[in-house]
Each structure stands twice: as C-alpha cells, then as structure tokens.
PAPA-569344 format. One record per residue (C-alpha): residue in three letters; z, x, y. Coordinates in steps of 0.001 Angstrom, whole numbers, plus 500000, padded with zeros to 6 digits. Last residue first. Example, Ala and Ser with C-alpha at 12.3 -4.5 7.8 and 13.67 -1.06 7.14 Angstrom:
% residues 2
 resn     c3     c1     c2
  Ser 507140 513670 498940
  Ala 507800 512300 495500
This chain:
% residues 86
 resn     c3     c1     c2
  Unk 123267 692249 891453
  Unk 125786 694647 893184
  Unk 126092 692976 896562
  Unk 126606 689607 894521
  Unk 128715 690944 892178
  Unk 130814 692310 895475
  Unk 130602 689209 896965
  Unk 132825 687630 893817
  Unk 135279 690145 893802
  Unk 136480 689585 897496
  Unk 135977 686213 896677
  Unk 138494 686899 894003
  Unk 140815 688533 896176
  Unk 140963 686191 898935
  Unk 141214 683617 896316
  Unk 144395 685127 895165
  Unk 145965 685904 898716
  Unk 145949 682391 899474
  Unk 147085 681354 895749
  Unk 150159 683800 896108
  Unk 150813 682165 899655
  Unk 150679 678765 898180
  Unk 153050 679521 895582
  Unk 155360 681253 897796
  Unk 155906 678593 899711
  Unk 156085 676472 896298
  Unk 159015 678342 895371
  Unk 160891 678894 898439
  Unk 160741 674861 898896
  Unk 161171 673329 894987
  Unk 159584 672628 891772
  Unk 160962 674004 888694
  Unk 158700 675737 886349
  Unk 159910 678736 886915
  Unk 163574 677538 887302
  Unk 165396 677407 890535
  Unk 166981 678891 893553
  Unk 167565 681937 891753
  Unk 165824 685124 893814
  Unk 164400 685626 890358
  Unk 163629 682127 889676
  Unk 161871 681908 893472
  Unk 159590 684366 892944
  Unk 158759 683239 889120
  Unk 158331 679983 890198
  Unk 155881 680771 893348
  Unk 154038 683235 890741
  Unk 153669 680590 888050
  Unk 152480 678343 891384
  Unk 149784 680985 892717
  Unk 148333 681102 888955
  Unk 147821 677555 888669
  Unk 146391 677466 891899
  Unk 144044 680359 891121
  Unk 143140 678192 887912
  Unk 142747 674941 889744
  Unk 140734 676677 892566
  Unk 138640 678452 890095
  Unk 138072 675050 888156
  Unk 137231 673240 891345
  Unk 134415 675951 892153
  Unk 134728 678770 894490
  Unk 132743 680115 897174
  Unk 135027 680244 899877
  Unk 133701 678986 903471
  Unk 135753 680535 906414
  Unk 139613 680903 906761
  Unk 142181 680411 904361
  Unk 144724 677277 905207
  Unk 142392 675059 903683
  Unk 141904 676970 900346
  Unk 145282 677565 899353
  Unk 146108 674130 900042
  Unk 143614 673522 897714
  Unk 145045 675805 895015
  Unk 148308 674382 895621
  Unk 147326 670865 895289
  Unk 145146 671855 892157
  Unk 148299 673860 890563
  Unk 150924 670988 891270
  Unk 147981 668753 889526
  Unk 147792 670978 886494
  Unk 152162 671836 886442
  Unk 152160 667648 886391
  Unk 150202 667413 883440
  Unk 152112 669852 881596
C-alpha cells in the first residue's frame, strides 16, 4: 500500500513536469491524480496482459503517466472554470 502511494506521487509528478505551464494543484491533487493515472496504467496493461493491476512494469507505468497527464489537464481545465464562474 505504501509503495502504490509513492508510485502514485512519482507518477503524478512526472505528470506534472512533462505538462506544460504552471498547474495549480496541490500535493494531495497530484498524489490523487497520480494514484488514479497508475490504477489506469495497471488496468491498461492487465488487459493487454503484461501484468497485474497492481503490478509494476514498462507499458503499465507509460500509460500511467500519460493517464495522470491527461488527468490534470482535465482538472485544471475544471479548476479555471470555477474560477471564471465565481
């Protein structure tokens, strides 16, 4: 469990240096988007079965970082359109 956290914080920063411009997210919404971007990964990969879903490897955590790329997009997508709103 600990080790699915920190895999989720590496790929949520990752996530976050490969994506352009300043995000406006927290540590917790990078851990949680991370988090999110890796259960994708291992879901990805378990259905193209090169591993488990909680199984670390290549395709998986490719994807991972991807999912958690396209993930923050969407939430700071979300998160300027509160800000338009409020």
């Amino acid at each position: 469990m600990i080790g699915f956290i920190v895999a989720g914080l590496v790929i949520g920063a990752l996530a976050r240096l490969i994506k352009p411009g300043k995000q406006n997210l927290g540590w917790v919404a990078t851990l949680l988007l991370g988090l999110a971007g890796s259960v994708i990964g291992g879901l990805v990969a378990n259905l193209l079965g090169t591993g488990g879903i909680f199984e670390l490897n290549v395709l998986g955590f490719i994807v991972a970082v991807v999912a958690a790329v396209l993930l923050i997009g969407t939430a700071e997508t979300l998160s300027a359109r509160r800000r338009q709103d409020a």
